[in-house]
N, C-alpha and C positions, 0 to 999 in steps of 0.2 A: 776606227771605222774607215776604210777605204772610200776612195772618191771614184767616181765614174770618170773614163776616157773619153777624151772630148775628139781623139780619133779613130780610126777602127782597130781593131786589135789585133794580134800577128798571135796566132795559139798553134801549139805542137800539134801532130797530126793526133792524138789520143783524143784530144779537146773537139776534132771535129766531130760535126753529127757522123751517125753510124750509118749510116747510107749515103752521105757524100764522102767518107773516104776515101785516098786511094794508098796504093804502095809505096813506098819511096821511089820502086824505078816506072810508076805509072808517072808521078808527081814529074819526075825528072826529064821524061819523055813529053809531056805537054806545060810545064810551067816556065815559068821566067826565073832565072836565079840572082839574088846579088848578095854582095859580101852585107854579114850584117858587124856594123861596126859597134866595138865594145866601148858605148861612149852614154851619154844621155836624150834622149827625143826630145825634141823640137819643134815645134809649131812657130812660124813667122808671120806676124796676122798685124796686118796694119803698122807695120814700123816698130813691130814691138817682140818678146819673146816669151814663151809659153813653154811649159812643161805639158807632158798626155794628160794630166791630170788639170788642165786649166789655172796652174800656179804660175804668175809674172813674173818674170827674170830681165835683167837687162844685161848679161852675159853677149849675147849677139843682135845687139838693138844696134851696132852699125851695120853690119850684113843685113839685117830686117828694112832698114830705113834704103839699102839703096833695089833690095828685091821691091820694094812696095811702090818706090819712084817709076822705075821699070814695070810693076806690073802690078799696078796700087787693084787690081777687081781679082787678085789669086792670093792664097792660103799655100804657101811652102812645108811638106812636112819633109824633116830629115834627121841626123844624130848632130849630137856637137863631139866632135871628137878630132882626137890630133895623133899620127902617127906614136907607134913603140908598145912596146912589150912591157905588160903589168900598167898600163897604165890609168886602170878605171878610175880609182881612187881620188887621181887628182885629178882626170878631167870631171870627175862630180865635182870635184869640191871650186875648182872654176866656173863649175855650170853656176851651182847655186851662189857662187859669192856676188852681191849685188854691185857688178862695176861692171862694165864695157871689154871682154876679154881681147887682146891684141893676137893669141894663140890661136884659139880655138875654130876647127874648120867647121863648116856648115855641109853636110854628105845630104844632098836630096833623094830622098825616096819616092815624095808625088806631090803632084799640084793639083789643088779644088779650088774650083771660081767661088769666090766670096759666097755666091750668093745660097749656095749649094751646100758651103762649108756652115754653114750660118743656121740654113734649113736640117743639118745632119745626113743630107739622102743628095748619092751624085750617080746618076743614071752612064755618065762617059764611062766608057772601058776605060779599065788600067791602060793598054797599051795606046789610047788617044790623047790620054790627060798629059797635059805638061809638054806636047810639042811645040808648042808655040815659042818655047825657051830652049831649046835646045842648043841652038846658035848663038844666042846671046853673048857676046862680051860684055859682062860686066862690072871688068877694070876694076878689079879686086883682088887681083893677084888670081892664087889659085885655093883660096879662102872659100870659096862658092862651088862648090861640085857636085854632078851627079854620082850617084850611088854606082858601082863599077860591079858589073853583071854580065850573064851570058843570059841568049834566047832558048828557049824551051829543044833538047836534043842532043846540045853544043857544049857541057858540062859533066858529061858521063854520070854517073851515079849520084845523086843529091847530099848521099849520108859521107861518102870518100869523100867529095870535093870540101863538106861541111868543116871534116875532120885535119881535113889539108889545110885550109883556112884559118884553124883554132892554132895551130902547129908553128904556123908564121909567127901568128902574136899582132894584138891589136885587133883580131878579130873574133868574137864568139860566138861564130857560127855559119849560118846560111839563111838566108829569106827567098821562102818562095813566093810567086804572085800569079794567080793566074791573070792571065792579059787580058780577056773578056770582062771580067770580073768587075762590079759595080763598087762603091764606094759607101759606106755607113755608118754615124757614130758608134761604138761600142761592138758591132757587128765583130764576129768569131768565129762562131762555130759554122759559120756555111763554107768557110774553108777556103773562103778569097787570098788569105794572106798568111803563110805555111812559116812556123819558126823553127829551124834544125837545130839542135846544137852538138857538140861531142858528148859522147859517153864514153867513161869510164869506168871498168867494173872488176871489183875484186873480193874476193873470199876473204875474208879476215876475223878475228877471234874475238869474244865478246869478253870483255873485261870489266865491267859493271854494268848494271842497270836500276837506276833511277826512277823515281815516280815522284809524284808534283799534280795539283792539282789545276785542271785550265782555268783561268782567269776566266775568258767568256761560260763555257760550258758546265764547267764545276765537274768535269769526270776526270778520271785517271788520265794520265799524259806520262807517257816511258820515254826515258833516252837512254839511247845505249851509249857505254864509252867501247869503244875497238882500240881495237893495237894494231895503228898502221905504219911499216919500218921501224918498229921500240920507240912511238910512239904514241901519247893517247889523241885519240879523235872521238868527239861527241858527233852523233847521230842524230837526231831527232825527226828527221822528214820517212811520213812514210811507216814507222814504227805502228803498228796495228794498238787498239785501245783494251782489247780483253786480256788479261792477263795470261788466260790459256793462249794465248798465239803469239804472245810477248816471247823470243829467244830468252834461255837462261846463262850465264856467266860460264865461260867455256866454247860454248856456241861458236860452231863457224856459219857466217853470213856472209850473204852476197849483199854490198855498197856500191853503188854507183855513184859517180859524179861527172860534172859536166866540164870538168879542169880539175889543173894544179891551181893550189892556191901560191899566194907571193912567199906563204911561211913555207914553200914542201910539204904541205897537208893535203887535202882537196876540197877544191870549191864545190860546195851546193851538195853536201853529200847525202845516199838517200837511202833506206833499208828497201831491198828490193825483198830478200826472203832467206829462211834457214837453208844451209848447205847440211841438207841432213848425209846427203851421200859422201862426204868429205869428211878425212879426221884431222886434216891438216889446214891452215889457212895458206894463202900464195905466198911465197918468199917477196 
C-alpha cells in the first residue's frame, strides 16, 4: 500500500484536471522552470531528514541542523543529489543508508513556515516563499543550493529544454511552477507544480507475451517481451487488460520511455499502442 505525500506533488501535465490544462508552449510562456534533479526528495523539518513520504533519515541531518539554526520556524523542501551521469542508484542508496552523508547536496525547491507546513495549506505564492534566504551564507561550502532555473519566457520551449537537460545527465527532466501558485499537502491535479520528462519512442517487435495473474485485482496482467537492438526488453506498463487489444507475437508496437537505462535498454518503458501501419520495427 502506498503512503500519502506529506508534500505537494509535481504530476505530468496528462494528470492535470482537464480544464486547468495547458500546452507545453502555454506552460513555457507563463511558468517558472528549474532543472529537476535525478536524485531523492527531501524534506528538512526541525534538524532532521524526511522522505515525501514522511520516512526519517539522517542522510542530511548536518545540513537540516544548520538550515534549522538559521531559520528553526521554515520547512526546506529539495533533492539530495550530487553531480554525474547514471547516478540514481547510489545517490538512493546514500539517501536511505542511516549515517550522516559527507557527499550528498541539498537542491532547494521551496520553503514553508512551520506553521503552514504543519497545518498542510500555505496561502504565499510560490514566487514569495523562501526570499528571506536567498542571500544567506550559510558556510557550508556549496552543499546548500537553490534549485538552478529560468523565469517564465526565458527558456524557449519547456519539452526541448527538458530534453536538453536529460542529454547532460544527472538530470531527469524539468519542473514547472507556477509563481502565483499556493502550496498543499498531496495537492496535484490543480497543476501548481508541472513534471517533464523526456520521451523516447520506438516501433519495435513483439516477441512474447505473457499472462499472470494481479496479486491485488485477481484479473489478467500481459507483458510483452520486444526486441530492442537483438535484444529482449519486458514491457509491462501500459499494456491494456482484455486480451482482444493485447498485441500478438510478431506485432510491431510503439514503446516509449523516459531514458536509457545504465544496461543500454530503456528506462521506464511503456506500451503506447499497435503499429498496425508498419511491417517493420525501427532499426
Amino acid at each position: 500500500m502506498s503512503k500519502d505525500y506529506i508534500i505537494h506533488k509535481a504530476v505530468e501535465i496528462a494528470k492535470v484536471k482537464k480544464k486547468l490544462q495547458k500546452t507545453v508552449e502555454e506552460y513555457s510562456a507563463s511558468y517558472w522552470a528549474f532543472r529537476k534533479y535525478d536524485g531523492c526528495c527531501a524534506i528538512l523539518k526541525d534538524g532532521k531528514t524526511f522522505s515525501r513520504t514522511g520516512e526519517e533519515y539522517t542522510c542530511l541531518n548536518g545540513i537540516a541542523q544548520i538550515l534549522k539554526q538559521a531559520y528553526p520556524d521554515d520547512v526546506f523542501i529539495g533533492e539530495a543529489w550530487w553531480e554525474g551521469k547514471d547516478q540514481f542508484n547510489l545517490i538512493s542508496g546514500e539517501f536511505r543508508r542511516q549515517q550522516v552523508s559527507d557527499r550528498l547536496l541539498f537542491m532547494i525547491h521551496d520553503v514553508i513556515p512551520r506553521k503552514d507546513f504543519d497545518k498542510g495549506q500555505c496561502d504565499i505564492p510560490f514566487k514569495l516563499r523562501g526570499m528571506h534566504c536567498q542571500d544567506l551564507d550559510w558556510g557550508y561550502g556549496s552543499r546548500i543550493q537553490f534549485a538552478q532555473g529560468w523565469g517564465a519566457g526565458q527558456y524557449g520551449n519547456a519539452q526541448e529544454k527538458c530534453n536538453e537537460l536529460v542529454e547532460m545527465g544527472g538530470y531527469d527532466g524539468l519542473v514547472l511552477r507556477d509563481p502565483n501558485a499556493s502550496w498543499a499537502v498531496g495537492a496535484g491535479t490543480d497543476g501548481a507544480i508541472i513534471k517533464l520528462k523526456r520521451k523516447l519512442s520506438f516501433d519495435l517487435r513483439v516477441l512474447e507475451v505473457n499472462r499472470a495473474i494481479g496479486e491485488k485485482t485477481g484479473r489478467d496482467v500481459y507483458k510483452l517481451v520486444v526486441d530492442y537492438k537483438g535484444r529482449r526488453l519486458g514491457v509491462g506498463s501500459g499494456v491494456p487488460h482484455k486480451l482482444a487489444d493485447v498485441p500478438t507475437v510478431g506485432s510491431i508496437v510503439e514503446v516509449e520511455a523516459m531514458d536509457y537505462s545504465s544496461d543500454g535498454l530503456l528506462r521506464e518503458p511503456r506500451f503506447k499502442g499497435i503499429r498496425f501501419d508498419k511491417l517493420e520495427p525501427d532499426v
